[in-house]
C-alpha positions in Angstrom: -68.2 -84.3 14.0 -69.3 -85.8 10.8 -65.7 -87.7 9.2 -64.6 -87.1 5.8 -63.6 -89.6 3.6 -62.3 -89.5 0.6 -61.5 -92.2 -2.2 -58.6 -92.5 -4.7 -59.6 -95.0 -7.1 -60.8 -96.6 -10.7 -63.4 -94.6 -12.7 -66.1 -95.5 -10.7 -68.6 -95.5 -13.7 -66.8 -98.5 -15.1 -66.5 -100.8 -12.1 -68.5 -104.2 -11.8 -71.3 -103.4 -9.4 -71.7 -106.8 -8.1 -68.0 -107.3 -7.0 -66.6 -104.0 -7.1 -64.7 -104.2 -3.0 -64.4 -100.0 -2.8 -68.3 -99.5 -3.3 -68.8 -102.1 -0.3 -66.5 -99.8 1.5 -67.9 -96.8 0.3 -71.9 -97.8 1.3 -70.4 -98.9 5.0 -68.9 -95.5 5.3 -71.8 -93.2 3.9 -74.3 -95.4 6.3 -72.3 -94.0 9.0 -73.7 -90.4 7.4 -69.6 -90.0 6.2 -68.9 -87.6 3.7 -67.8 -89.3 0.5 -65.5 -87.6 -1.5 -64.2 -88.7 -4.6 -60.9 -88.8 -6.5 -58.9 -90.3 -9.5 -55.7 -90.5 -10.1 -55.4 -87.8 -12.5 -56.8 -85.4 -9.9 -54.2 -85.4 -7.4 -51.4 -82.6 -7.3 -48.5 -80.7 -5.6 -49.0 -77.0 -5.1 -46.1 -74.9 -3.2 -45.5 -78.3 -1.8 -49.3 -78.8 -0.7 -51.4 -82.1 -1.7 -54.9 -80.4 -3.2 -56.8 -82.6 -5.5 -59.8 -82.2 -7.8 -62.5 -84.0 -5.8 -66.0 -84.4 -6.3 -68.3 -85.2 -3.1 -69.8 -88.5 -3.9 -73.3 -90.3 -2.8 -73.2 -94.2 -3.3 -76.4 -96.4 -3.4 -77.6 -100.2 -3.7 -79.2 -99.9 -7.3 -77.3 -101.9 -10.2 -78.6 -99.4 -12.4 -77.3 -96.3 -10.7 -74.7 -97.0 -7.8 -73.0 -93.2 -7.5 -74.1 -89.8 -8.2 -71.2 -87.2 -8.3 -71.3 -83.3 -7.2 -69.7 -80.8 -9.4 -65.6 -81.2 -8.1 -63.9 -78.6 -6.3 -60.0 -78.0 -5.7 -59.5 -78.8 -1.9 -56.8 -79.3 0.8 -56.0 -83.3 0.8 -55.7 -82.6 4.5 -59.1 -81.3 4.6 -60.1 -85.0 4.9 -60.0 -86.8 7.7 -58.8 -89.9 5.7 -58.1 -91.1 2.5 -58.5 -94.7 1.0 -55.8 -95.7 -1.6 -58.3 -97.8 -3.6 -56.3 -97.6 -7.3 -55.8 -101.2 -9.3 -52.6 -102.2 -9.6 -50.0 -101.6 -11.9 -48.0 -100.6 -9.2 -45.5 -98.1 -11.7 -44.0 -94.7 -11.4 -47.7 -93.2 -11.3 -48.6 -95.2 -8.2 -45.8 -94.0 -6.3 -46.4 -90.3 -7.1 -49.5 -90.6 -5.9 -48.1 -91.7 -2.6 -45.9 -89.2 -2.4 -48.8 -86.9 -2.7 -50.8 -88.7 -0.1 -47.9 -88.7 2.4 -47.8 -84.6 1.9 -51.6 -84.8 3.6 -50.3 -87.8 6.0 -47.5 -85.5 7.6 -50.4 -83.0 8.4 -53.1 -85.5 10.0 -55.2 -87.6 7.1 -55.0 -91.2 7.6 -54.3 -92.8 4.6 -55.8 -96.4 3.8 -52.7 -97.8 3.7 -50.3 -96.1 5.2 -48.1 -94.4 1.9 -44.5 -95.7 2.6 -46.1 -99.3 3.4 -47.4 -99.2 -0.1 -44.1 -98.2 -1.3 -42.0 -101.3 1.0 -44.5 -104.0 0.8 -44.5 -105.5 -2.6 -47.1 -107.9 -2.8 -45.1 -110.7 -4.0 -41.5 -110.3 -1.7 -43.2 -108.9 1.4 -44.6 -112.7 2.2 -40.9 -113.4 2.0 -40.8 -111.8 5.3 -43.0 -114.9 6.8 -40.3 -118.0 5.2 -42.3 -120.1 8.3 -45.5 -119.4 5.8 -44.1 -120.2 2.6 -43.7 -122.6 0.0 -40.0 -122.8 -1.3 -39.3 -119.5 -2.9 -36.8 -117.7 -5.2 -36.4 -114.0 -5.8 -33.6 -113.3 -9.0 -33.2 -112.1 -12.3 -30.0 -114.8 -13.3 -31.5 -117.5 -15.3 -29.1 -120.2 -14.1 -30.1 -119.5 -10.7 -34.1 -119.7 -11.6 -32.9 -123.1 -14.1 -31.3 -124.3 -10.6 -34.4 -124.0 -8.9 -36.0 -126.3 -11.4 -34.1 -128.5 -11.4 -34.2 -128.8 -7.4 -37.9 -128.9 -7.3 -38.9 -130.2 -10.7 -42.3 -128.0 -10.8 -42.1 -124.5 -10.1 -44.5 -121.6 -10.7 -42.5 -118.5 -12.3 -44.5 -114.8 -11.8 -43.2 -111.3 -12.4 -43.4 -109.2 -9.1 -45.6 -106.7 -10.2 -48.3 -108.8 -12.0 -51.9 -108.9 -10.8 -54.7 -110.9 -11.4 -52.6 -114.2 -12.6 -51.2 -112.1 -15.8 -47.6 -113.8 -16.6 -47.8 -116.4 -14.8 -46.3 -120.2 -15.6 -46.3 -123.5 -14.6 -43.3 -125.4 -15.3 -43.6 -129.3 -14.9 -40.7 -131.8 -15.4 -39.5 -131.7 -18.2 -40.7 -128.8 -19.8 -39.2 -127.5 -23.0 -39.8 -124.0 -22.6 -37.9 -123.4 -19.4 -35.3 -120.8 -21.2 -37.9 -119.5 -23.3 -40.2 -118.6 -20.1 -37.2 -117.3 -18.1 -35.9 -114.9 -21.0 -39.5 -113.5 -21.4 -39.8 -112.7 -17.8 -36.9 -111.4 -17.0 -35.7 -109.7 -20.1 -32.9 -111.7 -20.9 -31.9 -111.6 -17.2 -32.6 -107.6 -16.6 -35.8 -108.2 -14.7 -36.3 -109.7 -11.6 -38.7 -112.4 -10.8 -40.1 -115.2 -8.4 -39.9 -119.1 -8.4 -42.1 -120.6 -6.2 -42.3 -124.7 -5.7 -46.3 -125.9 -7.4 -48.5 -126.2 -4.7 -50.7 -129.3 -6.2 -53.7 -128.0 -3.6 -54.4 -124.9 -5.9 -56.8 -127.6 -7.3 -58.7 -126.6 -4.5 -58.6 -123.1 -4.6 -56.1 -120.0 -4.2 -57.8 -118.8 -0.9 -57.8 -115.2 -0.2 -58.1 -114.5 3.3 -59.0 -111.0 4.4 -56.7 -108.7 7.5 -58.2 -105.7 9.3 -55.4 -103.5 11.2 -53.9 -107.0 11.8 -56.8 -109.2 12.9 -58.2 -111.3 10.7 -61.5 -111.9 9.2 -63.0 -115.9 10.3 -63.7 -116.7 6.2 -61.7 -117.0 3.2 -63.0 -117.2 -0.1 -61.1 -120.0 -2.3 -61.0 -119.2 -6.0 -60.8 -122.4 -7.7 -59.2 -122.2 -10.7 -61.1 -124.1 -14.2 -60.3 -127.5 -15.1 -56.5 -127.7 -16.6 -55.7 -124.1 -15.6 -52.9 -123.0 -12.7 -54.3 -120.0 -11.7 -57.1 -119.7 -9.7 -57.7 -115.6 -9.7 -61.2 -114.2 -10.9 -60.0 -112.4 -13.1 -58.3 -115.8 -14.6 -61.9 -117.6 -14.8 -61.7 -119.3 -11.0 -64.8 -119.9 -9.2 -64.9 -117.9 -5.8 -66.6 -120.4 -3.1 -66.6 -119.2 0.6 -65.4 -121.1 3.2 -64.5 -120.9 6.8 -60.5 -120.9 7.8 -58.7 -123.9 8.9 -56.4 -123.9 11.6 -53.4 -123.2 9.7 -55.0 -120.4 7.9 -55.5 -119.3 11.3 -52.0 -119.6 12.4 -50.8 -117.8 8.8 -53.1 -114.8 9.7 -51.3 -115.0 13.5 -47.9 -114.9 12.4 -48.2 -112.0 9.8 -50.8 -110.2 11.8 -48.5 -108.3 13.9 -45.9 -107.5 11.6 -49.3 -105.2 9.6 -50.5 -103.5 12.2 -46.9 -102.1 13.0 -47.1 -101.0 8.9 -50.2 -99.5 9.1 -51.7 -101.6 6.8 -55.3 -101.4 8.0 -56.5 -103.4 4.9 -55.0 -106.4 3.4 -55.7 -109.6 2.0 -53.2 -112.7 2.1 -52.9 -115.5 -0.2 -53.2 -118.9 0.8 -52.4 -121.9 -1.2 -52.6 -125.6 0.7 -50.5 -124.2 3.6 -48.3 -121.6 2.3 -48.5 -118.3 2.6 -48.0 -117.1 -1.5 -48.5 -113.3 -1.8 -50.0 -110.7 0.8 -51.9 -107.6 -1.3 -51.7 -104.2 0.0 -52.7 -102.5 -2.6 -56.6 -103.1 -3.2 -57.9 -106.3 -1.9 -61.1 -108.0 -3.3 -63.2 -110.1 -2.3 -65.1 -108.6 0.4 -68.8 -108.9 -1.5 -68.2 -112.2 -1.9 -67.7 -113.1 2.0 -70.2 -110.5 2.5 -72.7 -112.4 0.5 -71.5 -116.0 1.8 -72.2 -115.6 5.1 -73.9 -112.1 5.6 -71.1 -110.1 7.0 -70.0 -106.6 6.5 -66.5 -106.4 6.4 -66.6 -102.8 4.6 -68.5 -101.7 8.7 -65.8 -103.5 10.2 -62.9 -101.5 8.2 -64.7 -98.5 9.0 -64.8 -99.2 12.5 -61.4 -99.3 12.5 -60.8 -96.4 10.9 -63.4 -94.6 13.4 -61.7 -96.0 16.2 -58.2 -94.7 14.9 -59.6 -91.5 14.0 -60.4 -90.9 17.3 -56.7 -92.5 18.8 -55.9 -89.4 16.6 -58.2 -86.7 17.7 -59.7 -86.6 14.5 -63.2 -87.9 15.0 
């Protein structure tokens, strides 16, 4: 039986081609002669309490020029699919959880959704690694300003992020010292309305933020490390850091081992964790990069190793 897949995710005309994580996924899946179907946002919907969407069937291919080709769409049964991948970019707002909620209608009747909807909902990508204190760096989760001044003054140079950032937007370094302490604090929080994180510097992000990549719970050998430029913090891609490939270190190893578990029981099939020096910093659920990358580095194919999962808990399902 052939599986159907389909794909909620960007506008797949405007993606970068030699990054982009979902078309990796999306060219292991169709060389398993999958049918592709594709999906925005915008497409999903609620009838008489049924998840239907707007799809289009989808053909992917290795040209720079011309990666996709898309059928005229068609209104189908969500549950027609055998599973779904929950590719959308952060922001995770109000829209995002809709969409869950729309997913999970098709969930209750068989699709596997990539991840698993109420996961999505529970993990967020910044608390969840709270979960793992063994893993982490000295962390704060508040919206009262004293408390996030206290933490300063304890540890002297602290990183402060919103919790539903992505891609290093809003975040600051604050050294000894610093001036702007109040002025940070009453931006990110809103005057103390919002709640934030604190997390003790980790001086080894001057050799990379290293994003290490989970499948249903076991992880992949490499990491790529995503230095950040000279004089800057942050060491995302999308900040201007340089991604070099490496294998993982024994304590990466160990991170992977100690969060592993607590995935697989999520359904979380897909995930990448954040590794700074030691410390565990954020684990994404949402849409993990980085895949072409490792791919590239040392001629893997992670995208045929998430669909191997998937295959194999299709059939744990009856579905394939």
């Amino acid at each position: 039986m052939t599986i159907k897949l389909g794909v909620v995710m960007d506008p797949i005309a405007a993606i970068n081609y030699k990054k982009d994580t979902t078309l990796a996924m999306l060219w292991a899946a169709q060389a398993r002669d999958w049918q592709l179907y594709y999906m925005e946002q915008s497409d999903l919907y609620l009838e008489q309490g049924v998840a239907r969407a707007r799809m289009s069937h989808l053909s992917v291919f290795h040209d720079p020029d011309s990666w996709f080709n898309l059928a005229p769409a068609e209104e189908r049964d969500l549950a027609d699919l055998d599973v779904v991948l929950m590719c959308k970019d952060p922001p995770f707002d109000n829209e995002y959880i809709y969409t869950t909620y729309i997913l999970e209608e098709a969930e209750r009747r068989g699709t596997l959704i990539v991840n698993r909807c109420q996961s999505l909902r529970d993990c967020n990508e910044k608390v969840f690694a709270t979960q793992f204190p063994q893993c982490c760096p000295p962390v704060l989760v508040s919206a009262d300003m004293q408390r996030l001044k206290g933490f300063h003054r304890q540890y002297e140079d602290a990183i402060y992020k919103p919790l539903d950032g992505m891609g290093g937007d809003a975040i600051f370094r604050v050294k000894p010292g610093d001036p702007n302490l109040s002025v940070i604090l009453e931006m990110l929080t809103n005057h103390g309305r919002q709640t934030i994180m604190a997390q003790q510097f980790i001086p080894e992000i001057s050799n990379g933020d290293k994003r290490i990549l989970m499948i249903d719970g076991e992880v992949v050998p490499y990491c790529l490390a995503r230095v950040p430029l000279v004089g800057e913090t942050r060491g995302n891609l999308a900040a201007g850091g340089t991604g070099v490939p490496q294998p993982l270190t024994e304590r990466d190893h160990w991170i992977a081992q100690q969060v592993g578990p607590s995935l697989k029981e999520k359904g979380l099939l897909f995930v990448g964790l954040d590794v700074i020096g030691d410390y565990l910093t954020e684990i994404n659920v949402t849409s993990p990069t980085c895949i072409r990358e490792l791919d590239a580095g040392y001629d893997l194919d992670i995208g045929g190793q998430l669909m191997d999962c998937i295959s194999q808990e299709l059939k744990t399902r009856g579905r394939a």
